[in-house]
Every structure is written in structure tokens, then in C-alpha cells.
N, C-alpha and C positions, 0 to 999 in steps of 0.2 A: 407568470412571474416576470419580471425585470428583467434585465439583461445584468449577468454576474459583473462587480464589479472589482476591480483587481488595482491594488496598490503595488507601484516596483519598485524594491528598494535595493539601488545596487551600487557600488560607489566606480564603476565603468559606464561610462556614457556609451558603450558599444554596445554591453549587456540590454543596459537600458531600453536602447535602442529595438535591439532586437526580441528583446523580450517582450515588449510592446507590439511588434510587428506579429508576433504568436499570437498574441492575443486580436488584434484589431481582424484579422484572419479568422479568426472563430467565431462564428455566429454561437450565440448567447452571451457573448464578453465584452467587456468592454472597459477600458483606462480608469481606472478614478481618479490615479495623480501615480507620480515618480519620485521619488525620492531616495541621495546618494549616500545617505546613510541611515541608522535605527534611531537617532534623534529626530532628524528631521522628517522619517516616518511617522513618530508618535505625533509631532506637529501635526501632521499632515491631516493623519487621521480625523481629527476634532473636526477638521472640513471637509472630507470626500466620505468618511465614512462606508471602507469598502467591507467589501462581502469576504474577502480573502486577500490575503499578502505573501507575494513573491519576496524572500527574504535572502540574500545575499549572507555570507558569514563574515569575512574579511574587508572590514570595512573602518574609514580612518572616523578616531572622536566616539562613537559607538558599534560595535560590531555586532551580528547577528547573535551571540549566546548574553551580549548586556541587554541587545532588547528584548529576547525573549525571555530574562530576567525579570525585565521593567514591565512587560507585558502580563507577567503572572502577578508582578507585586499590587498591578491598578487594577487587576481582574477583570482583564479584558479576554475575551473567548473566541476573536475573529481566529479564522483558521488560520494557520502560515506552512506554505509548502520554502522549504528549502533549496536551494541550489549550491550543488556541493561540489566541490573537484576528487577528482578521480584518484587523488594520491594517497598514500595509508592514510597520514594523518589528517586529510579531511573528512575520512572514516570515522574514525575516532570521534572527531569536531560533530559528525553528521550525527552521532548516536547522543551522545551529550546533550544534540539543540532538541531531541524526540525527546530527552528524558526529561528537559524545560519545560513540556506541551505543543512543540511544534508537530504538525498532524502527517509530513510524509518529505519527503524529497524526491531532487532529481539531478542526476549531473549535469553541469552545464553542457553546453552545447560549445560542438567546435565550431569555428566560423572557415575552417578551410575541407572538412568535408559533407558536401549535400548531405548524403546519408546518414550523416552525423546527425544535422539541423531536422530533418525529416521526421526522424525516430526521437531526438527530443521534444522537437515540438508538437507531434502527436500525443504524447507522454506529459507532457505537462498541460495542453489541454483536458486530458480526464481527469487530472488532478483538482486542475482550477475546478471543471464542470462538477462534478464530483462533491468535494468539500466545501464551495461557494453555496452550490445547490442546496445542500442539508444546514449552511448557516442561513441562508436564505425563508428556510422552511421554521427554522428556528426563530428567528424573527416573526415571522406570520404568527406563527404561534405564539410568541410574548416569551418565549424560554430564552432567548438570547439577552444578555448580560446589559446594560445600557454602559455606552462611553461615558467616561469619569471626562467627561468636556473640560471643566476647568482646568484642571490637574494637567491634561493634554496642553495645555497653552503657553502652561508654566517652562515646559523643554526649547531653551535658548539656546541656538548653537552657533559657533565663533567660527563654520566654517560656510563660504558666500555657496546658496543654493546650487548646484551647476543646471538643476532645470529652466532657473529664471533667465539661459541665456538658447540659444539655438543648440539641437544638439550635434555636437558631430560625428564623422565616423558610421552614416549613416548604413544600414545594411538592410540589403533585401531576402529573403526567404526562396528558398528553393522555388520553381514553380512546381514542384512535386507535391511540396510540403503545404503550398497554399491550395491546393487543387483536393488534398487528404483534411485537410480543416475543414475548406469552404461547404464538406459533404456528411461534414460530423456534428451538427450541432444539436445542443439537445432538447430539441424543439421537433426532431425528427421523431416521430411515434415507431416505436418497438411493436411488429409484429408478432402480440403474444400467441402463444398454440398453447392447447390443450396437452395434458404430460400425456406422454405414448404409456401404454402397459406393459409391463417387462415381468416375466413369468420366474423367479426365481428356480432354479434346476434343483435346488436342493434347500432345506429348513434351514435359518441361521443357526449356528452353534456359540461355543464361548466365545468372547472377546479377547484375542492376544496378543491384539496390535492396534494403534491405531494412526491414517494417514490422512495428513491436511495437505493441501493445495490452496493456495492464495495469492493475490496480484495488489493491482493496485485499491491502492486503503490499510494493505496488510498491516505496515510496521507498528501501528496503533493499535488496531484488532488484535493484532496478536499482544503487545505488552496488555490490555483489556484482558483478553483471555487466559493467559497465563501465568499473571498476579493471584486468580482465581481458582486454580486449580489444585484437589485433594492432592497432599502432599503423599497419600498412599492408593494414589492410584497406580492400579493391578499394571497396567499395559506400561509400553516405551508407545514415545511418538515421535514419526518421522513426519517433517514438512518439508513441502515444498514454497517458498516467497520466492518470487520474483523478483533480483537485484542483482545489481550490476556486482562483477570478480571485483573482489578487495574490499567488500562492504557486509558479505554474510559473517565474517569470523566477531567483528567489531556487534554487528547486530545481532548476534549468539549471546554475546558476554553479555551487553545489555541487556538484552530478556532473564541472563542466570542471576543476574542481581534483582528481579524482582519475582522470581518465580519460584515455588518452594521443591521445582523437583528440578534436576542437574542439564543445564541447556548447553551444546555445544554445536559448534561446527563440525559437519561431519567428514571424517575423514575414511580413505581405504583401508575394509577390514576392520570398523569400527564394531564392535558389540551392542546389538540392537537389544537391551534390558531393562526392566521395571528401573523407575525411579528416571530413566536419561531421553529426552528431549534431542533428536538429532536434524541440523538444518539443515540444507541440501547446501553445499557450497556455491558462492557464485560462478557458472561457466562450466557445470557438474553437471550433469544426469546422478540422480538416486536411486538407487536398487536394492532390492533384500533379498537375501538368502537365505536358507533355512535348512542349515545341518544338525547332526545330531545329539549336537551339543549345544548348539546356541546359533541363533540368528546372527547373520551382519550384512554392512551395508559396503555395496560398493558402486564406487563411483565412475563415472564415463562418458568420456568425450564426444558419443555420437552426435550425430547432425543434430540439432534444435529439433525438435515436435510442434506444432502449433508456432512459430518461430518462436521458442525459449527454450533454450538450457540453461536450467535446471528444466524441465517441466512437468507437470503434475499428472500429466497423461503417461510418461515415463513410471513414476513412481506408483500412479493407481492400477495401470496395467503386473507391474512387478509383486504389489499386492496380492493381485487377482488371480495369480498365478501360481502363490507360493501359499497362501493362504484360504484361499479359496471362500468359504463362510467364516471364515474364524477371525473377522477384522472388524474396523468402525473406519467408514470414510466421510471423512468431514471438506466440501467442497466454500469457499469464503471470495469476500469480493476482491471482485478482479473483471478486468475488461478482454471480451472475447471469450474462447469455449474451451480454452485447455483447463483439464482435468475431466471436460464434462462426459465426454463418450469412455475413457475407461472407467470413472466411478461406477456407471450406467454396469459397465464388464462386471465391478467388485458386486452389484447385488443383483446383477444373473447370475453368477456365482454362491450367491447366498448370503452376501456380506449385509451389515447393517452400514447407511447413509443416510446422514443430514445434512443440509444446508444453508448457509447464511439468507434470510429472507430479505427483499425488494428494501424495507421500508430503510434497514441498519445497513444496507452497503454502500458504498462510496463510488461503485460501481455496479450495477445489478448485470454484472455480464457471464463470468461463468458457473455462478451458480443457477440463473436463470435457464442457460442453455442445458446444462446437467435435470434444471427440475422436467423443462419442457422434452427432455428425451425418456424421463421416466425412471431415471438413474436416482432419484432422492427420495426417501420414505419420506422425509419430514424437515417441518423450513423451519429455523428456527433464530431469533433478534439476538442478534451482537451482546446484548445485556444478557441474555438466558444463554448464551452457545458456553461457557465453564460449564454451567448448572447439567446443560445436558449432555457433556460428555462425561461430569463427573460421575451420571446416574448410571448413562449406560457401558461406564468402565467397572463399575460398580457390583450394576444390577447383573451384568454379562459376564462377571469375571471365570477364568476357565476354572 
């Protein structure tokens, strides 16, 4: 295929800048135009025609939630990842532009620490790679939506381009961070292996629980999977997502308004029961307990797993532990291998696993690492993963 093509739309000529610099840094990327606001975006589009778009929120004349308005009115389906600021109410703002169609976010990036810039712009190349990639495939295949060209032409804006002139404010990238791109691109073939065999110690029994893990792709995946779920299924379900503190409580509530069973952030000493959906806070470790009255969850500060707190190795091991055969773990995309060696733990234990398969994830990273260690009975598409947890909360119920 092509080299992904990425539209910037930011109304900082520094962002711009550097957001550019992320990208020209990543083998399989590459510019298709910039633009400083969501008008001169849709302009844009009719002539570069990208595979995905970097989408700023706070922007003058149109901002990110009018275009992603405008975007759904002309039934356009290029992907758009987010760039969001870190304060509540860009929370807020950030779940708003996912419940428009926008397909995932990221926070910006600071410009005064390396590590900052490093871990964003790793993060935001899987994203581009990621969702560019699967529009790109969508194209090949003729599924992708055709731009309303004329209609794109029509967006006149009264404010002077700032790409038509140099930009300033130039900024360079860590050489860390160029050094971690120049080595990721996804053009590199994935070493697959054959799944290991993992001997179950004991028969599975009922279903009493059930634990997701997920990264990058989730925020979509899950609103997908969640709209779709029997409103009387047997189990609670704890997840784990991957997202930055001051973003899980906001992405809670959005999932409760489309999901017909009770979704919240979870908090310490929470009551793990039929009917409630609990999400791992951002900056939290997840755990369950299991007294004699009733399950709950608790939360904790320990060091990162796989560098992530919350992380899904955290929560499949606390599983694995408390439950033993008596769960469902469900491993979804995300980049990298947490969740994958303790799911592997929940069904040498006895537990039932599935996993999100190659074709539907955004990332084929660690449910691939989970299948390849012999931890997942079964892989199952984005479109069918409701379908089959509904069955076997169902068919498994204790």
C-alpha cells in the first residue's frame, strides 16, 4: 500500500509544526496538507484527499466538534484522531467529538518535556498507522464512502490560510523519539509464531465475571461493543482501557448513555454486580475481591505493569486468582502484550478466553501476543465480539 496520508488541522502553527515532524519521522506516513482550522480542512480535503486527519478542537471560525458535525452531515468516513488537552473540560469536549464519529484521541504533546514528546508521538503514530491503515484497506476494497468534491469547495473562509506563508516556531523532536519511529513502521513484518499449548488444570465452570483489557482502538470498540449488549446479562464486567487520569470518568458516562447495562468509573470498594459495567480509572490499577457477600473492586497505585496503570495484566492476574475457572476474559486491540501472559494465567486456571482477531483491530498487538502464547481459546471480529460474549454470559451463566 501507499504511504498513510495525514491531514493537520490545527490552528497553532507550532502544533502544526510538530505534528508534521511526527509524522515525516514515521515510515509509512506522510503530509497530505495542514490546515489551521475545520473549514479550511474540508477545503483541503477535495485536493489531498487523506487517509486520516489530525483534528485540533479549539480552533477560530470552525472548531473541531463543528467539523466533525459537518463531517457526518456530507458523509464523509475518513478516520479523525483527536488532540485533546489534559484539563476536565477537554475531557468532556474529547468524549463529545467520539460520540460525533471521531475514531480515538490523544493529548497533546508538551514541547518542554522530551518524554512528554517521545510517548506522544509513539502514541499517535499507532493511531495514524492503525486507522489510516484499515481506511486505506477500505478503499481497496470500494467500502469507503467517495468525497462529496463539489460540496468540499463550496467552504469559503474569511480567515487568510497561515500554511500559504512559512511556518514559524519551528520544533525538532526529541532524537529519542525520532530514533523509536524511524524503527516502527508498518512495513516491518511481525514475527508470527505458532500458539503455545497451555494445559488447563481444571474443567471451566459457570461464568461470574467477566474481564476486558484494551488499548489502543479501544474508545470505539468499546462504544461498538457496548451499544450491543444483553441488557440481562448474568455477569458485571470490569475493563481495563488505556487512558490518560481525568479522561476514564468522562469515558464512563459516555459509554452509560449508549449501553443498556449501568457503566461507571470505578471507584474504591466499589460493588462488582450483575447489571454494572466498571472501568478502571485513569492512573489506577484494578482488582477484585471476593467476600462472602459480594465482590468488589479495589484500586492501586502500584508501579505500571507493562508501563501502564491501569493495566490489564494487573486485572487478568487478580482474576485468575479470585476466580479461578469461573470467568470470561476477553483480550481487544491495543499495542504491545499487556493483558497477554496473565489472560494466558485465567485459562490455566480454567477460565474461558477470547480475543479480538488480526483483521478488526486497530492494533493487532496484544491480543496477538495473548493468541501466540496460547492464552485465547478463540478470536473473534469487532462486529461478532457483543454477539459472543453475549452467548457465553448466557450459555455459562452460574
Amino acid at each position: 500500500m501507499d504511504a498513510i496520508s495525514v491531514l493537520i488541522v490545527d490552528d497553532s502553527a507550532l502544533m502544526r509544526s510538530l505534528i508534521g515532524k511526527i509524522i515525516e519521522a514515521t515510515p509509512g506516513l506522510q503530509i497530505a496538507d495542514k490546515a489551521m482550522n475545520g473549514r479550511f480542512a474540508l477545503q483541503k480535503m477535495a485536493r489531498c484527499a487523506p487517509d486520516i486527519i489530525v483534528l485540533d478542537i479549539e480552533m477560530p471560525e470552525m472548531n473541531g466538534l463543528e467539523f466533525l458535525a459537518e463531517r457526518k452531515k456530507l458523509g464523509i468516513d475518513i478516520p479523525v484522531v483527536i488532540l485533546s488537552s489534559i484539563a476536565k473540560e477537554g475531557a468532556k469536549v474529547t468524549m463529545e467529538c467520539l460520540e460525533l464519529g471521531a475514531s480515538d484521541f490523544i493529548t497533546k504533546p508538551s514541547g518542554s518535556e522530551s518524554a512528554n514528546l517521545h510517548t506522544v508521538a509513539k502514541q499517535l503514530a499507532e493511531l495514524l498507522i492503525g486507522y489510516g491503515g484499515q481506511y486505506q484497506l477500505k478503499k481497496i476494497a470500494g467500502t469507503a464512502k467517495k468525497l462529496p468534491i463539489e460540496r468540499l469547495k463550496t467552504y469559503e473562509s474569511r480567515i487568510v490560510d497561515a500554511e500559504r506563508n512559512t511556518y514559524e516556531h519551528k520544533q525538532e523532536l526529541p532524537a529519542a523519539a525520532l530514533e523509536t519511529l524511524s524503527q516502527s513502521g508498518r512495513a516491518s513484518p511481525l514475527n508470527r509464531q505458532e500458539p503455545r499449548k497451555i494445559a488447563p488444570t481444571r474443567a471451566p465452570g459457570p461464568i461470574e465475571i467477566i474481564a476486558i483489557g484494551i488499548s489502543t482502538g479501544g474508545p470505539n470498540a468499546l462504544r461498538e461493543v457496548f451499544a450491543k449488549l444483553d441488557p440481562d446479562l448474568p455477569q458485571p464486567i470490569v475493563v481495563v482501557q488505556h487512558m490518560p487520569a481525568g479522561f476514564t470518568e468522562e469515558f464512563a458516562n459516555s459509554l452509560n448513555r449508549i449501553c443498556p447495562l449501568e457503566v461507571k468509573e470505578a471507584q474504591e470498594g466499589d460493588l462488582v454486580k450483575k447489571g454494572r459495567i466498571l472501568i478502571a480509572p485513569g492512573d489506577r490499577h484494578i482488582l477484585v475481591e471476593r467476600r462472602s457477600l459480594a465482590t468488589v473492586a479495589h484500586l492501586s497505585t502500584a508501579e505500571p505493569e507493562n508501563g501502564h496503570r491501569p493495566s490489564a495484566d494487573v486485572l487478568f492476574g487478580s482474576i485468575a486468582k479470585e476466580y479461578q475457572n469461573r470467568a470470561l476474559g476477553v483480550i481487544m486491540t491495543g499495542m504491545g502484550k499487556d493483558g497477554a501472559a496473565k489472560i494466558a494465567e485465567m485459562y490455566r486456571e480454567g477460565s474461558r478466553t477470547i480475543g479480538q482477531d488480526e483483521p478488526s483491530s486497530i492494533v493487532y498487538g496484544m491480543p496477538r501476543v495473548a493468541w501466540e502464547m496460547g492464552g485465547v481459546m478463540e478470536q473473534i471480529s469487532l462486529s461478532n465480539m457483543a454477539a459472543a460474549i453475549n452467548r457465553y454470559g448466557k450459555e455459562f451463566a452460574p
